[in-house]
C-alpha positions in Angstrom: 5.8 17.6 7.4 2.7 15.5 8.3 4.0 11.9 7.6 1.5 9.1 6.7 3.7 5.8 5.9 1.1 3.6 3.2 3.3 0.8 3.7 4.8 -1.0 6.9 3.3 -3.5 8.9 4.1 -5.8 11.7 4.3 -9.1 13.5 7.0 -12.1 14.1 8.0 -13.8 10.3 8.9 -16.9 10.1 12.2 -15.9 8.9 13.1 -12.1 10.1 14.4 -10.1 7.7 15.3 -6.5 8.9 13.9 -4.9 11.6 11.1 -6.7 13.2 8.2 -5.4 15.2 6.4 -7.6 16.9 3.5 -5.5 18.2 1.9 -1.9 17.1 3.5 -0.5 20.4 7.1 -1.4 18.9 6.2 -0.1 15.4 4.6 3.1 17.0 7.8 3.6 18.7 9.8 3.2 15.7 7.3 5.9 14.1 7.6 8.3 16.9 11.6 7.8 16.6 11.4 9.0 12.8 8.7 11.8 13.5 6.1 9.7 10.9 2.3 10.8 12.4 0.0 7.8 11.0 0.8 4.5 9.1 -1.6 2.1 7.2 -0.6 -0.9 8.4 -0.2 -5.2 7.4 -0.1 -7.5 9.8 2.6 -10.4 8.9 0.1 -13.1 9.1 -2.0 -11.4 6.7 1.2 -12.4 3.9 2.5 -15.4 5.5 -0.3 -17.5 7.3 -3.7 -16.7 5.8 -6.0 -13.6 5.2 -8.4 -14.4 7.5 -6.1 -15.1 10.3 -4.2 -12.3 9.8 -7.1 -9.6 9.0 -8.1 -10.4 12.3 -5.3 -10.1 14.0 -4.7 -6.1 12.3 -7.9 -5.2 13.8 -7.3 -6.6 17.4 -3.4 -5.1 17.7 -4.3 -1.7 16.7 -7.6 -1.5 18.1 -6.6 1.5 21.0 -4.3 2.6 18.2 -6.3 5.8 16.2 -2.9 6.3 14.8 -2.9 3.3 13.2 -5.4 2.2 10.2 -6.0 -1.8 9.0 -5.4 -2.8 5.4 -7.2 -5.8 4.7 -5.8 -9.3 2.8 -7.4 -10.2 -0.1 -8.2 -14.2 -1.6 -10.4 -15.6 -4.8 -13.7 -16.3 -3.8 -13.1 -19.8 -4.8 -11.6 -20.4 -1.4 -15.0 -20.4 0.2 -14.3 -16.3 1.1 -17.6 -14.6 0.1 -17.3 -11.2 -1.3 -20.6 -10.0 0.4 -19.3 -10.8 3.8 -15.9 -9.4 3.0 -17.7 -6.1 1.5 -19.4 -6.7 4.6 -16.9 -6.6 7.0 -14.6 -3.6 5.5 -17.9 -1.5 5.9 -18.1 -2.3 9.7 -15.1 -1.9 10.5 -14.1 1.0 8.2 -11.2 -0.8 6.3 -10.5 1.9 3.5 -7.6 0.0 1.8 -6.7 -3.5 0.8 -3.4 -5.7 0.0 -3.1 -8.5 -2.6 0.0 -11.0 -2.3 -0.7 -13.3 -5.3 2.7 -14.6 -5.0 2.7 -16.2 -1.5 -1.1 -16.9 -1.5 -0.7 -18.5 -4.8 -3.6 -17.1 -7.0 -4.0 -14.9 -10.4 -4.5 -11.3 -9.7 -7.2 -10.5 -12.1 -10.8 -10.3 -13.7 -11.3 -14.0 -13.9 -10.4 -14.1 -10.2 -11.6 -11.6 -8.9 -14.1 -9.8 -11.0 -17.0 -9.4 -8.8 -14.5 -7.8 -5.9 -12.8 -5.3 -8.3 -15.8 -4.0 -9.3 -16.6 -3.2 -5.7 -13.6 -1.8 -5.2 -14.0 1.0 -8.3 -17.5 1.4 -7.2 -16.3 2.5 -3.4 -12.9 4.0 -4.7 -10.9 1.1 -2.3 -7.2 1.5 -3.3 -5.8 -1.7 -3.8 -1.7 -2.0 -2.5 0.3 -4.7 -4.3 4.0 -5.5 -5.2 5.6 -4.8 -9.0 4.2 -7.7 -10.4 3.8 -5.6 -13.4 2.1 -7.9 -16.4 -0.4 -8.2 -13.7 -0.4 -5.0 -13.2 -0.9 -4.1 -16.9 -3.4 -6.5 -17.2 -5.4 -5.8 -14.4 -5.6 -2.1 -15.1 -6.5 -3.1 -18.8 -9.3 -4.9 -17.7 -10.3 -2.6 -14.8 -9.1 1.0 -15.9 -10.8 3.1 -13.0 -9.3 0.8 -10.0 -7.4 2.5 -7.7 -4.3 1.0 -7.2 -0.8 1.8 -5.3 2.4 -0.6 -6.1 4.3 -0.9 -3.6 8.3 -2.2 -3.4 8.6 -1.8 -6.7 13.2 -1.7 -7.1 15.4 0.9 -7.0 17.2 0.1 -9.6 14.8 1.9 -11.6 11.6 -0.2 -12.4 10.4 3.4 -14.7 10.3 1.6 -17.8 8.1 -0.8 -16.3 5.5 1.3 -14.9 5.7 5.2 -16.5 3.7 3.6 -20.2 1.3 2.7 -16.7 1.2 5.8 -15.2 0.5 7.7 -18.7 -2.4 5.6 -19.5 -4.0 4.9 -16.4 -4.7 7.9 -14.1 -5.7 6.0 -10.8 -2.4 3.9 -10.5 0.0 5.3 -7.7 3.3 3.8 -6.8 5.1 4.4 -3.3 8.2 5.6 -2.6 9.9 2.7 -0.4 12.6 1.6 -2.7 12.6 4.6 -5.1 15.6 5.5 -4.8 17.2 6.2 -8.2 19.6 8.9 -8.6 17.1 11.7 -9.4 14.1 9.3 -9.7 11.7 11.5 -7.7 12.6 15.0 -8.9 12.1 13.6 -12.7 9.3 11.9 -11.9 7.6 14.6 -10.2 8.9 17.1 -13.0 7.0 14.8 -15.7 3.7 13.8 -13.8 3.6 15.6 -10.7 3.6 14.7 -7.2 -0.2 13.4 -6.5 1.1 9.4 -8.2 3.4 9.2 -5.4 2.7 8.1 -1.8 5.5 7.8 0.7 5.7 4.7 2.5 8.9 3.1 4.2 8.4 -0.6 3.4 9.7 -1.6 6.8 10.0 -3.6 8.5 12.1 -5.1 5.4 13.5 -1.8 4.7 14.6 0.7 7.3 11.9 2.9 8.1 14.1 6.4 7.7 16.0 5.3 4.3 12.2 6.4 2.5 11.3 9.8 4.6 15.2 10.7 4.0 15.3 10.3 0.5 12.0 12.3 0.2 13.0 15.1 2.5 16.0 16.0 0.6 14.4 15.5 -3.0 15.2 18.1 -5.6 10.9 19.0 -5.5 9.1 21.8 -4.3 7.8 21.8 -0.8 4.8 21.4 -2.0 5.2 18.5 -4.0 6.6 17.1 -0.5 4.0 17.5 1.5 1.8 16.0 -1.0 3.6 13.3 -1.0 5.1 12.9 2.6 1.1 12.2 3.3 -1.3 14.6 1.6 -1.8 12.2 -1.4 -2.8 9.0 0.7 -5.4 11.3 2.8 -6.8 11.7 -0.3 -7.1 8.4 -1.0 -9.3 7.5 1.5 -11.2 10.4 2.1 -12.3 9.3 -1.1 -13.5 5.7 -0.1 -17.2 5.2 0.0 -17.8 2.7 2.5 
């Protein structure tokens, strides 16, 4: 299958937690060692120093790297980060998706925030990646029903009844498959809503990069539905982004 991962990144963290890459040649060689064609990648700055900092540094690593496409950090224009210029900048340097970590960059993921960046992002069809915070989820999609957004991490223990009442009512939300691994959690959910919600991504370096493409490549789905998912689904994505 043609693998696109939609979530893995790299860089030294302050505190290492799994596997750690500390350049794109390490996490390409982790790729090419699990057969996985393209990532969209984070670069750990972009979580655990600052945005800007860490935007940069996505862009400089992977630059040689076609293999390889940025995701870009988000912050509330409050901080003196001008939407324009942001707009801006994704446009120049063809960034088709973005990340939000509310948690450790300690602001409200919403409308109030945010409003005149959301709106940009339905406009140009920029997915939006962010963990299972879901109230924020549920209100951000109530307030901003056409964005496309992807959660990612979200536990596999089985965070369904969290976000299927989601999925039914908004059709743009996806969810990766990083830590979906409940017993028979892909095959029902792809029975119910089939398979173009789901984008495979491996969450690593936290989570080990094969534990994802496993689970998927021995789901009880169609081929097709693998495919799709494996990294059809995410091409689609940004072949929809109007830069």
């Amino acid at each position: 299958m043609d693998w696109f991962d939609c979530n893995c990144g790299f860089g030294i963290p302050a505190k290492p937690f799994g596997s750690v890459f500390a350049t794109a040649a390490e996490l390409l060689d982790e790729l090419d060692f699990c057969g996985v064609g393209e990532a969209l990648v984070v670069h750990i700055a972009q979580q655990f120093e600052s945005p800007q900092t860490g935007n940069q540094l996505v862009l400089t690593e992977i630059a040689d790297q076609p293999r390889l496409h940025p995701a870009w950090a988000i912050l509330p224009p409050q901080t003196e980060w001008d939407v324009a210029s942001f707009v801006d900048g994704i446009k120049r340097h063809g960034v088709g998706a973005l990340r939000a970590y509310p948690e450790e960059d300690r602001y409200l993921l919403n409308g109030l925030t945010f409003g005149p960046l959301l709106e940009e992002l339905v406009g140009r069809r920029i997915p939006l990646f962010v963990g299972p915070y879901w109230q924020t989820v549920a209100d951000l999609l109530g307030d901003f029903p056409e964005l496309t957004l992807v959660v990612v991490d979200h536990g596999n223990w089985g965070d369904d009844r969290f976000f299927r009442p989601l999925i039914d009512r908004y059709p743009r939300l996806h969810l990766d498959t990083s830590s979906y691994q409940l017993e028979r959690g892909l095959a029902d959910f792809v029975r119910r809503y089939g398979p173009d919600r789901l984008l495979y991504g491996s969450g690593s370096p936290n989570i080990q990069m094969g534990a994802a493409l496993l689970t998927l490549a021995h789901a009880d789905i169609p081929d097709a539905a693998k495919v799709a998912i494996a990294g059809e689904n995410l091409r689609r994505l940004l072949s929809e982004v109007r830069l």
